[in-house]
Structures are given as C-alpha cells and as structure tokens.
TORKOL-696298 format. One record per residue: residue in three letters; y, z, x of N, C-alpha, C in turn. Coordinates in pm, whole numbers, plus 32768, in hexadecimal, padded with zeros to 4 digits. Last residue first. Layout:
N
ALAYZXYZXYZX;...
This chain:
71
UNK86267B4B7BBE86877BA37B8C87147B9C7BB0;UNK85C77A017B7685EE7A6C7BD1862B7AE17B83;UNK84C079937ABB853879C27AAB85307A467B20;UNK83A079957A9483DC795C7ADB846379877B08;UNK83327A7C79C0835879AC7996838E79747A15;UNK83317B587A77827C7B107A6E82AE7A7C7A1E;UNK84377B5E7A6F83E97B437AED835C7AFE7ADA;UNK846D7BFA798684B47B507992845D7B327A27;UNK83967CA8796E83927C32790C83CC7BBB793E;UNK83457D487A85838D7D447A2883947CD179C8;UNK81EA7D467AEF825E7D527AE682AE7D407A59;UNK81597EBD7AC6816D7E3A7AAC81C17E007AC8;UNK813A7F607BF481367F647B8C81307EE57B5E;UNK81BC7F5C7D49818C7FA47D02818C7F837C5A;UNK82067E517E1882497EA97DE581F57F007D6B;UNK81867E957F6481777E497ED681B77E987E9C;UNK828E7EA1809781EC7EEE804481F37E907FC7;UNK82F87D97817583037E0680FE82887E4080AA;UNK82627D39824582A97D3981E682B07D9E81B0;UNK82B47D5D83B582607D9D834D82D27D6982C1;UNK83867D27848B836A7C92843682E97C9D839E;UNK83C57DE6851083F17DC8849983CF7D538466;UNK82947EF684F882B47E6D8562834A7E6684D0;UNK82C88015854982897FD584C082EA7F44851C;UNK82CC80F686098261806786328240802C85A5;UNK831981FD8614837881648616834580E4866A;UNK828D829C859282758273861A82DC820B862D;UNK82EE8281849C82EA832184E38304832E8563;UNK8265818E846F82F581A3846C83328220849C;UNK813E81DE84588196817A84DB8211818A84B1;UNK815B828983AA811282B084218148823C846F;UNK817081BA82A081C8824482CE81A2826C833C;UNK80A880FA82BD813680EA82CC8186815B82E6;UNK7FF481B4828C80008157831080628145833F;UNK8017821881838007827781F4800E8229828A;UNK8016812780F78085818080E680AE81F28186;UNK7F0880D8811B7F64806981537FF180D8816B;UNK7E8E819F80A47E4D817281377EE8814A816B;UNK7EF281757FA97EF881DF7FCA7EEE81ED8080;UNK7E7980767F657F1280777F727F4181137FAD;UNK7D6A80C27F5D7DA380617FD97E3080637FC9;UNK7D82815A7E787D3481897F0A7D6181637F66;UNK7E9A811E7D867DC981437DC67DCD81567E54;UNK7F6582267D1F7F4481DD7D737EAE81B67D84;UNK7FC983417C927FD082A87C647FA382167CB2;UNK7FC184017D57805583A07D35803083447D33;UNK7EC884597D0D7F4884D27CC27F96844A7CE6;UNK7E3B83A57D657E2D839A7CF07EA383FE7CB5;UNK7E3783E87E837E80836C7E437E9183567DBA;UNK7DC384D97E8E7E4784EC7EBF7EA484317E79;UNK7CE384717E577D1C84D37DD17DBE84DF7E39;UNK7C7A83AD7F3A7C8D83A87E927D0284047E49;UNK7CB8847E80017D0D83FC80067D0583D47F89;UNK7BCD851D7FB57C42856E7FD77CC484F27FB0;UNK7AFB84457FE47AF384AD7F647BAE84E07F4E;UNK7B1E83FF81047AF783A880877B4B83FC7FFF;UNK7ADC84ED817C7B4D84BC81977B5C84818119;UNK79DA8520813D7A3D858081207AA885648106;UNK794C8449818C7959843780FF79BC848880D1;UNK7A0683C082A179C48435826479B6843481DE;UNK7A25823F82807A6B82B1829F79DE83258294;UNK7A4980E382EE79CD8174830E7A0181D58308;UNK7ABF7FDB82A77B03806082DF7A6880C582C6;UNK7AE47E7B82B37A867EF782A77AB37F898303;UNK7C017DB7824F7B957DEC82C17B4A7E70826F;UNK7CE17C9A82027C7B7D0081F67C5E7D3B8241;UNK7E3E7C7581F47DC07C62826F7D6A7CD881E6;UNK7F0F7B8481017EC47C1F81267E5E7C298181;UNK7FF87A94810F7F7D7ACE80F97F547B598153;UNK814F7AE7805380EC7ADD80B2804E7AF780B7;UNK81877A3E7F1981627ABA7F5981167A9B7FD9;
C-alpha cells in the first residue's frame, strides 16, 4: 500500500460535528469522509491528478487477500 501524508486540519466545531454524522450515516470515519469529499471536489474540477491512487478500499478485507492469495 502506498504511504499516506499526514497534516493538521482546523475546522468549525460546526463544521466538525456536521462532517461526523454525515460520515457516520455512510459508514465512514471522519478522515475517509475528508478524503471522499477531496477527491470528489477535484474530479468536478478536473484536477484529480492521475497518478492519485485509488481511495482505500472500505471494510475488511476479503479472506483469500488478507492469506495473500490474489483474487
């Protein structure tokens, strides 16, 4: 897996609050929610670079993947 940049984001606690429960109805935490909305807002803009990987894929993985085994 590629490595991930950190950083410190300063939002409105309003903002904060709103971005939770909007991530928590689709199953998502906070920062995948951040990341979801980024990515969608530069692709709108047709400024999602293409060398961006692909989002994480959501949930556990699948059994033959977490032994190694391709699908």
């Amino acid at each position: 897996m590629a490595s991930r940049k950190s950083f410190l984001l300063r939002l409105d606690p309003a903002i904060h609050d709103a971005l939770t429960r909007w991530a928590d109805d689709e199953l998502r935490s906070t920062n995948a929610q951040v990341e979801f909305l980024l990515r969608k807002a530069l692709a709108e803009a047709g400024r999602l670079p293409s060398g961006a990987g692909k989002p994480p894929r959501r949930g556990r993985p699948r059994k033959d993947q977490a032994e190694g085994e391709t699908p």
